[in-house]
C-alpha positions, 0 to 999 in steps of 0.5 A, spaced: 850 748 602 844 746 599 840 749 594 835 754 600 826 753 598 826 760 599 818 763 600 816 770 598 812 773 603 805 773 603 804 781 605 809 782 598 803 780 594 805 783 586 810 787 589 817 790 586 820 790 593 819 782 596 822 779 603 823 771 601 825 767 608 827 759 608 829 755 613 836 752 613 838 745 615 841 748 620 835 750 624 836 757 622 831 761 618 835 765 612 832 772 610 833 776 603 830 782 599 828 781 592 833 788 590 839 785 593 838 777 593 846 775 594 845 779 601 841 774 606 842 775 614 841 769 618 836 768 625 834 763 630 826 762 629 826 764 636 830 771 635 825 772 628 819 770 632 821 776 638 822 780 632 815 779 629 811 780 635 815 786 637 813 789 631 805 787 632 805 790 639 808 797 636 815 796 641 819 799 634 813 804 632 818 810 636 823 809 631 819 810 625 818 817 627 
């Protein structure tokens, strides 16, 4: 597998706690978390741009209470 360009998030600033995304050869998007880098799930853009407006229209705020 080749060495992955991974981006830290622009929302994890100067964090301790940071989300990296790449983009795979294989068209998917990889995601990691700074504490547990060798954990990395992987998605289609499709099902992470789902998730990202889903988030921005509130349809997961019911599970944060």
């Amino acid at each position: 597998m080749p060495a992955l360009n991974w981006q830290k998030s622009s929302y994890s600033a100067e964090a301790a706690s940071c989300v990296y995304l790449a983009a795979a050869d294989d068209g998917t998007i990889k995601l990691r978390e700074s504490d547990d880098p060798d954990v990395i799930l992987t998605t289609t853009p499709e099902s992470l741009r789902a998730l990202i407006l889903g988030a921005k229209a509130g349809e997961f705020d019911r599970l944060a209470s």
